[in-house]
C-alpha positions as CSV (number, residue, x, y, z in Angstrom):
1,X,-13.5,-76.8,28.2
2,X,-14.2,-75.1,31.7
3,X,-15.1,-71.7,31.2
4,X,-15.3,-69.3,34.6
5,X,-18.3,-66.9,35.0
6,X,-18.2,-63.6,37.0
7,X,-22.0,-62.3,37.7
8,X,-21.8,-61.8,41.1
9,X,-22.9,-58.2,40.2
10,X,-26.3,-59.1,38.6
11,X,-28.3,-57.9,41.6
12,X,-31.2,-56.1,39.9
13,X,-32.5,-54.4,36.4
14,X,-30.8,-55.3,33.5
15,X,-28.1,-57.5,34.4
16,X,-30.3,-59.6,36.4
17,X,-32.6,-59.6,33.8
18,X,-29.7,-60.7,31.4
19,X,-28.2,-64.0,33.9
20,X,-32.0,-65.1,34.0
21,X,-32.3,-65.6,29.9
22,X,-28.6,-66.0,29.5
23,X,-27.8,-69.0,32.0
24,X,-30.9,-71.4,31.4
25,X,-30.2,-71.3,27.5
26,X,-26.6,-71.5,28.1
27,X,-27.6,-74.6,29.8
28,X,-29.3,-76.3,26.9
29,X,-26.9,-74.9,24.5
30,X,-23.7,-76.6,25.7
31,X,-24.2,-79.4,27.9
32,X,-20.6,-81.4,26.8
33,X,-18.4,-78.2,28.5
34,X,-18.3,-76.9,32.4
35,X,-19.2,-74.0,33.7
36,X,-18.6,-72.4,36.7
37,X,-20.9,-69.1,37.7
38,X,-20.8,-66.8,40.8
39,X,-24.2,-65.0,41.3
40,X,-25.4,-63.4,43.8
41,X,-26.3,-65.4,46.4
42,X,-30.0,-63.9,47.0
43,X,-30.8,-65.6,43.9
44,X,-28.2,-68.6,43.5
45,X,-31.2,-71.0,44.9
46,X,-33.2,-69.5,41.4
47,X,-30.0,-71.2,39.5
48,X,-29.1,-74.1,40.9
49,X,-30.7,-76.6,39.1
50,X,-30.1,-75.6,35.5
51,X,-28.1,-78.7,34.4
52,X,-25.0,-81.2,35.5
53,X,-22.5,-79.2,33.8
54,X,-23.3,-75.5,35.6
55,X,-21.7,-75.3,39.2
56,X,-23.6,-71.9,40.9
57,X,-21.5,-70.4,43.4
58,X,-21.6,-67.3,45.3
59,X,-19.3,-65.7,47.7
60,X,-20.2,-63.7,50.6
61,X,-16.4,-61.6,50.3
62,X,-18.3,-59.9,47.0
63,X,-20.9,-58.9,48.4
64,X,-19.6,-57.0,51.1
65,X,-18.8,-53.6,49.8
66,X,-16.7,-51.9,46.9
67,X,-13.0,-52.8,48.6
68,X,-14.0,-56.4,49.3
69,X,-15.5,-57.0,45.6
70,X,-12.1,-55.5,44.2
71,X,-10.5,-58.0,46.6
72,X,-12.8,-61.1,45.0
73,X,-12.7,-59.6,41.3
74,X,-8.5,-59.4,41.4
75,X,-7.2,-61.9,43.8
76,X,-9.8,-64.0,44.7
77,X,-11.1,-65.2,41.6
78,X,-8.1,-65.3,39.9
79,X,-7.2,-68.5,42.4
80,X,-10.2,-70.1,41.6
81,X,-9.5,-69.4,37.9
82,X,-6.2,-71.5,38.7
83,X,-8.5,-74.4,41.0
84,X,-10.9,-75.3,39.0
85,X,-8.4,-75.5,35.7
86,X,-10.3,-72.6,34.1
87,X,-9.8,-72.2,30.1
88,X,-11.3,-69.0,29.9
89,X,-13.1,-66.6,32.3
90,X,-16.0,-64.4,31.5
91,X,-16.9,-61.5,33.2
92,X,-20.6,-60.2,32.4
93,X,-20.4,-56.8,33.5
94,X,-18.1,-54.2,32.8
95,X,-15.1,-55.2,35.1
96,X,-13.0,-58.2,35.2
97,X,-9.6,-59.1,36.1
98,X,-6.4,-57.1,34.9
99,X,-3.9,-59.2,33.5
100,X,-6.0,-63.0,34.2
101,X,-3.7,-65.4,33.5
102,X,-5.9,-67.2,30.9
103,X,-7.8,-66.1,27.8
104,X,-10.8,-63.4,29.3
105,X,-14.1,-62.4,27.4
106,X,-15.9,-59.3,29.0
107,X,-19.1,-57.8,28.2
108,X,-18.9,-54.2,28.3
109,X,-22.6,-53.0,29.0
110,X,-22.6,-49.7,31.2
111,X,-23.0,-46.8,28.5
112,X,-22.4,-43.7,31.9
113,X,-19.0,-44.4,31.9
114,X,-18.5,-43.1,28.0
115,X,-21.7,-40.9,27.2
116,X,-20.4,-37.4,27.0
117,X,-23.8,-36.1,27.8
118,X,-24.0,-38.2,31.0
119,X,-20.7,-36.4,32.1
120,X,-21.8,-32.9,31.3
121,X,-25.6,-34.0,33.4
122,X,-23.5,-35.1,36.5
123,X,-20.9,-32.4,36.4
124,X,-24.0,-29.6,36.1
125,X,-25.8,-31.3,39.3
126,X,-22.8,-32.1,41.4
127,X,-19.7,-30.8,40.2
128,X,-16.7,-31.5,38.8
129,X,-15.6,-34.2,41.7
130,X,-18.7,-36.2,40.3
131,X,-17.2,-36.3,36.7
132,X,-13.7,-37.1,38.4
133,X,-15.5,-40.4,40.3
134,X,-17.1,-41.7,36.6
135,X,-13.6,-41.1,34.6
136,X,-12.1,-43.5,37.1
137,X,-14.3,-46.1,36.7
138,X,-14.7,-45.2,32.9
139,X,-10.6,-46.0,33.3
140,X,-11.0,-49.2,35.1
141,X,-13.3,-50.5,32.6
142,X,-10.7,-49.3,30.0
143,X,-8.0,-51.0,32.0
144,X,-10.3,-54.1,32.0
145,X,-10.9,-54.2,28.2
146,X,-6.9,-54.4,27.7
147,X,-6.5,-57.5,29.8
148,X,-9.2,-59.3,28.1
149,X,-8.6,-61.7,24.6
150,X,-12.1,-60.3,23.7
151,X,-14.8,-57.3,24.8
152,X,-18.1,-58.2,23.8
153,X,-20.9,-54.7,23.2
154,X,-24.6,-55.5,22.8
155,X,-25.1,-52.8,20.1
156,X,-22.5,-51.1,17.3
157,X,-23.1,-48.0,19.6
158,X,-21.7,-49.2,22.7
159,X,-19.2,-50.3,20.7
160,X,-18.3,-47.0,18.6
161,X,-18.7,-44.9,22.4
162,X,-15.6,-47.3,23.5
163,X,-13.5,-46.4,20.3
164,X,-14.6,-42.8,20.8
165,X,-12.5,-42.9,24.0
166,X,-10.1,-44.8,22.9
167,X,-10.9,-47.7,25.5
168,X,-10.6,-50.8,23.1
169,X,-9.0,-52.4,20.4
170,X,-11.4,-52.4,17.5
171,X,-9.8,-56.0,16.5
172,X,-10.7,-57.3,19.9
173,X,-14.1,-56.0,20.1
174,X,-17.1,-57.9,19.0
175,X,-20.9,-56.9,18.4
176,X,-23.3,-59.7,20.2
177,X,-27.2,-58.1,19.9
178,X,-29.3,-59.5,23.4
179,X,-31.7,-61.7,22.9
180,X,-35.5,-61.3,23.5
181,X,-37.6,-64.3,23.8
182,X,-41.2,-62.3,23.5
183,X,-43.2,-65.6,24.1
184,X,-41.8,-66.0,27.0
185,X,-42.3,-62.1,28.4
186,X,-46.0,-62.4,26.7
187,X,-46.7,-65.8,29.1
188,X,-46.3,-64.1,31.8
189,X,-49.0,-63.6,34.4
190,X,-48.9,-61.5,37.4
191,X,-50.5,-62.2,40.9
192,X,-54.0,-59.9,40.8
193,X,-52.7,-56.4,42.1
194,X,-55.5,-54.2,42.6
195,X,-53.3,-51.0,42.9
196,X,-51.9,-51.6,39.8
197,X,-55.1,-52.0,37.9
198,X,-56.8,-49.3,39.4
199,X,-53.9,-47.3,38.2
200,X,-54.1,-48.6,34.4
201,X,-57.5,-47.3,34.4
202,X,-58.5,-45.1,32.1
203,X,-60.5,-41.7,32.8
204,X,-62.9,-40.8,30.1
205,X,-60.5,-40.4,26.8
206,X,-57.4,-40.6,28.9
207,X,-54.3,-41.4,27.2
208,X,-51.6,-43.4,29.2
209,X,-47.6,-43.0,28.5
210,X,-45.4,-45.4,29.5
211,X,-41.7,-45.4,30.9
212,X,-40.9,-48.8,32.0
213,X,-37.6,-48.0,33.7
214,X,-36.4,-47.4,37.1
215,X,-35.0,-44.2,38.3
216,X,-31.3,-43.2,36.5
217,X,-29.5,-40.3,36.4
218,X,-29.4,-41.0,32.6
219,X,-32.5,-42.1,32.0
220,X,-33.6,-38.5,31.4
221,X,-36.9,-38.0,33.6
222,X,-36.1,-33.9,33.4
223,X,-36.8,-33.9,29.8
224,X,-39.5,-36.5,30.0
225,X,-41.3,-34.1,32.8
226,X,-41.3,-31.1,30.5
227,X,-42.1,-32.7,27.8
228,X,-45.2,-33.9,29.7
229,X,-45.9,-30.3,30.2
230,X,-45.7,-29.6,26.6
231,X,-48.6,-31.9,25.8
232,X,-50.9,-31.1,28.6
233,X,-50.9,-27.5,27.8
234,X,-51.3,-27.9,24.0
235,X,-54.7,-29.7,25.4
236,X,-53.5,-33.8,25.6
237,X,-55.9,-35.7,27.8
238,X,-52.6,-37.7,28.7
239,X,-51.3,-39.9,32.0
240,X,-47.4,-41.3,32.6
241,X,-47.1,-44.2,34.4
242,X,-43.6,-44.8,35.9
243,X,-42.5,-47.8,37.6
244,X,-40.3,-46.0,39.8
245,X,-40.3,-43.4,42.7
246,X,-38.8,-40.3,42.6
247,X,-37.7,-39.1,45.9
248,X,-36.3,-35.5,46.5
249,X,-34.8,-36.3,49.6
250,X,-33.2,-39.0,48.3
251,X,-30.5,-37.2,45.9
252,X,-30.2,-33.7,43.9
253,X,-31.6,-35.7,40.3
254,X,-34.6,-36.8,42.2
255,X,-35.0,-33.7,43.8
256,X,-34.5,-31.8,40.3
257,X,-37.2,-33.8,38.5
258,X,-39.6,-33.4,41.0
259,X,-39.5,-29.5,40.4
260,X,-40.4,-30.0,37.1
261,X,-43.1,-32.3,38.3
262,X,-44.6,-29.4,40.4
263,X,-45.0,-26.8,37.5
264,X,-48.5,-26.6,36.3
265,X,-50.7,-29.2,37.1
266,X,-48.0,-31.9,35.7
267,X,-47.8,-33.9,39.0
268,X,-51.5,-34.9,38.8
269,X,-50.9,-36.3,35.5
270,X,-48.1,-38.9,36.6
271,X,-48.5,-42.1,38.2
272,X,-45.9,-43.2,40.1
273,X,-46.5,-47.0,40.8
274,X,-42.3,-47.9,42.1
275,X,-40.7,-51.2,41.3
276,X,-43.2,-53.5,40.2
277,X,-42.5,-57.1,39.9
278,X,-41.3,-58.4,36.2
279,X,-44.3,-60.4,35.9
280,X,-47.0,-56.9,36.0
281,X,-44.7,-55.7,32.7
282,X,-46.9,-56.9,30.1
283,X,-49.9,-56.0,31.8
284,X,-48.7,-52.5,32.4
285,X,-47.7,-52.4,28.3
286,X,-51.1,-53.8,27.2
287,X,-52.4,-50.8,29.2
288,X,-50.3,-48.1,27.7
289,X,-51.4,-46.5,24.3
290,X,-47.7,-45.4,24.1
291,X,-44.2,-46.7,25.5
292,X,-41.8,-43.7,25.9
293,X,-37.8,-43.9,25.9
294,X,-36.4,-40.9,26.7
295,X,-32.9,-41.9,28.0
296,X,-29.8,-40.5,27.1
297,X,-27.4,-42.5,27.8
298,X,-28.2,-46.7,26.7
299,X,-26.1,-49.9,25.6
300,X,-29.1,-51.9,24.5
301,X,-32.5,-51.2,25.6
302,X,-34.6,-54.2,26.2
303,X,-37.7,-51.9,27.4
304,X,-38.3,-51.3,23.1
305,X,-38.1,-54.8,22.4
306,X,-41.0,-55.3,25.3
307,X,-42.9,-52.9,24.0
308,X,-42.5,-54.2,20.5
309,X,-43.5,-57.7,21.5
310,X,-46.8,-56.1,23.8
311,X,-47.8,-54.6,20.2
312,X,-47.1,-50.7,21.5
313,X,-45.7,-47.6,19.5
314,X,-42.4,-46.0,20.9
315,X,-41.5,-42.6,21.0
316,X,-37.9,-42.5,22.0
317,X,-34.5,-40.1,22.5
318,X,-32.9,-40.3,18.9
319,X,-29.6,-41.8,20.5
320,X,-27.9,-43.9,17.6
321,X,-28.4,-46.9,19.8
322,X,-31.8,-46.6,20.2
323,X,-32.1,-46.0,16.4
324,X,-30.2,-49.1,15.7
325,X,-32.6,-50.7,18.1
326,X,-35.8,-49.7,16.9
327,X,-35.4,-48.7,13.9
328,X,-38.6,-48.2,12.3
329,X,-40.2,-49.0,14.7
330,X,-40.3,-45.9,17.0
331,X,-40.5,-41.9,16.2
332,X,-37.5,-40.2,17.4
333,X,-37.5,-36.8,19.4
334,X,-34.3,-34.5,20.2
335,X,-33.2,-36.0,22.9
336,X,-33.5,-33.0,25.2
337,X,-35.9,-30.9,23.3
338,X,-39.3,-31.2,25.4
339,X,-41.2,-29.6,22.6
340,X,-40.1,-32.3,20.3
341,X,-40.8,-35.1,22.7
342,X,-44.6,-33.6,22.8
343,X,-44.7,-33.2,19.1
344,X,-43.6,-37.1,18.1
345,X,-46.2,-38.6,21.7
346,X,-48.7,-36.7,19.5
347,X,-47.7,-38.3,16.2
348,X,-47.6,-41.5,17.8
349,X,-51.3,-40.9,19.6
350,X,-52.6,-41.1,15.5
351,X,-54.4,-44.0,15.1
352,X,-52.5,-44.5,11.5
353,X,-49.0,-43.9,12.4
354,X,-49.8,-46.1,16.4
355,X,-50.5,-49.1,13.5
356,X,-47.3,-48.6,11.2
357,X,-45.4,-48.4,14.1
358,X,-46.7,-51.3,15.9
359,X,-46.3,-53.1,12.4
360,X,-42.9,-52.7,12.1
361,X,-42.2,-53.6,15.3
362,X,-43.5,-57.2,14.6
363,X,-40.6,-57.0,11.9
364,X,-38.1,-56.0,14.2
365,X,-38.8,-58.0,17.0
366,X,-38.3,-60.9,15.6
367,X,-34.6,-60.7,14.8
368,X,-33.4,-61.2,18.4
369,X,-32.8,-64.6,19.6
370,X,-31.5,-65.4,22.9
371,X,-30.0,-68.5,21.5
372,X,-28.0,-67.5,19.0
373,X,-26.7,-64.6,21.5
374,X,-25.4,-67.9,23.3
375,X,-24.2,-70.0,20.8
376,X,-22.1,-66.9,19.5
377,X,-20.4,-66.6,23.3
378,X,-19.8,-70.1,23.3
379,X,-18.5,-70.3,20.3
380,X,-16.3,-67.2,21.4
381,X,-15.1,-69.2,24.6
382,X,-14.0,-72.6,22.1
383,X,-11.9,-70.4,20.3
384,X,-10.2,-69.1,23.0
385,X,-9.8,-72.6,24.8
386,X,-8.6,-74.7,21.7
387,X,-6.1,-71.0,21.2
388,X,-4.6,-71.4,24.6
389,X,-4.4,-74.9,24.5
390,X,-3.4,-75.7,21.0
């Protein structure tokens, strides 16, 4: 079997994130099949060496800009697919070719494109041309999904916001959960960073928050910011670390949180300490005596399965993904309600209900598995082969 993979995309976050567990165990999964996988070619050098049967290439036409990747994605690849005698081609992110040729799994993983709040948030900050820009990409993606054999969602949410509009065929769509390999994240150990732990520490009976998550439209930092205010004027002794900027200049979202950063005396009770590499995460997590998770719009959430692992109650959005995430192990707030946000970080500050939480996170936890996430896909991409070839 020669399967094709499309991750040129994975540049950063998430999907990068994703390639770096999914590839290596793909590796020792299924060493009798061939695979071929574009990256991006800043990190194809991190890939190269993963096994005999896993041919990285990259492709400097994808990476030039939206109207060359659309070139690559529908005409370029779709020649390779023919060269290299694919059976099946994968696509890991959203978009893949429309009408392939050959049997085509996708992995729909970019919530924006069907969250209904996400549309009313950009048309309210820019307009209705804003909303116009996502429904065409939420129809590409829809357009991709009925040219593939199978469309893969990390979560039964992601899944049900796809039948909500319409964009897939409930018999072709399949639930694969992430993995989460938490010895691994726990191993990790950062270069000594002075800045960051002169940021971790605590004043007096200082509480810290923590929002491990770059800056998103839909990661819901207006909320989070008033929220914040709720609890400092009800008298917390709190702190938020972010590992993010937030730049006014730099777009109208940016420049909206940063308002509600100004009111009061919030802005001297965040920390902004930008992108930070992987390996600081657990540190930053020991640190933080709770992990927040405001965002409204999600497919998976890998941030709660961190904080799980680094032994940290969550307080997070009540989205249903995040619930079928979690679970017990986080308290839920309205998801734009900054008075319930402060109420459940207070909850969660209890000594009692920080060890429950913490407890059944343990439980939770433990039910990922970046291996059988694998073995599932390959099994997926037999089916299809021994299909098209039978």
């Amino acid at each position: 079997m020669k399967v094709l993979i499309n991750a040129v995309s994975a540049k950063m976050g998430g999907a990068l994130a994703y390639l770096r567990n999914f590839l290596p165990m793909l590796a020792s999964v299924d060493a009798g099949n061939e695979y071929s996988v574009f990256v991006h070619s800043s990190f194809a050098d991190e890939f190269e060496a993963l096994g005999p049967n896993v041919f990285i290439r990259t492709s400097s036409a994808a990476e030039r800009g939206t109207g060359s990747r659309t070139v690559f994605d529908q005409w370029t690849l779709r020649r390779i697919a023919r060269e290299v005698g694919a059976d099946v081609i994968f696509s890991t992110a959203n978009f893949g070719i429309l009408r392939p040729g050959v049997p085509q799994v996708t992995s729909v993983r970019n919530p924006v494109y069907f969250c209904r709040d996400y549309y009313a948030h950009v048309r309210a900050v820019e307009g209705r041309a804003a909303t116009w820009r996502v429904a065409a990409r939420r129809r590409l993606v829809a357009l991709t999904c009925k040219s593939s054999s199978v469309v893969v969602t990390p979560t039964t949410a992601m899944r049900d916001m796809l039948l909500d509009w319409k964009a897939v065929n409930e018999a072709r769509c399949v639930v694969i959960n992430h993995g989460f390999d938490a010895e691994r994240f726990l191993a990790m150990r950062p270069d000594v960073d002075a800045r960051i732990e002169a940021a971790l520490e605590k004043k007096g009976n200082e509480k810290l928050l923590f929002y491990p998550s770059l800056y998103g439209k839909h990661k819901n930092f207006d909320t989070l910011m008033q929220g914040l205010a709720r609890v400092l004027d009800r008298g917390g002794n709190v702190r938020l670390i972010l590992t993010c900027n937030i730049d006014p200049a730099a777009d109208p979202y940016q420049r909206r949180t940063r308002a509600f950063m100004s009111r009061g005396a919030v802005e001297k009770h965040v920390t902004l300490l930008g992108p930070v590499p992987y390996s600081c995460m657990p540190r930053i997590y020991k640190a933080a005596d709770v992990v927040v998770w405001p965002t409204f719009a999600e497919s998976f959430g890998h941030p709660l399965l961190e904080a799980m692992a680094s032994m940290r109650p969550i307080v997070s959005s009540s989205l249903a993904v995040n619930r079928e995430m979690a679970r017990s192990a986080a308290l839920y707030f309205e998801t734009f309600s900054p008075e319930s946000f402060a109420d459940k970080v207070e909850e969660a500050l209890r000594p009692g209900v920080a060890a429950w939480l913490v407890e059944e996170g343990q439980r939770r936890m433990a039910e990922f598995s970046w291996r059988r996430h694998v073995e599932q896909f390959v099994g997926l991409f037999k089916t299809l082969a021994e299909g098209r070839n039978g």
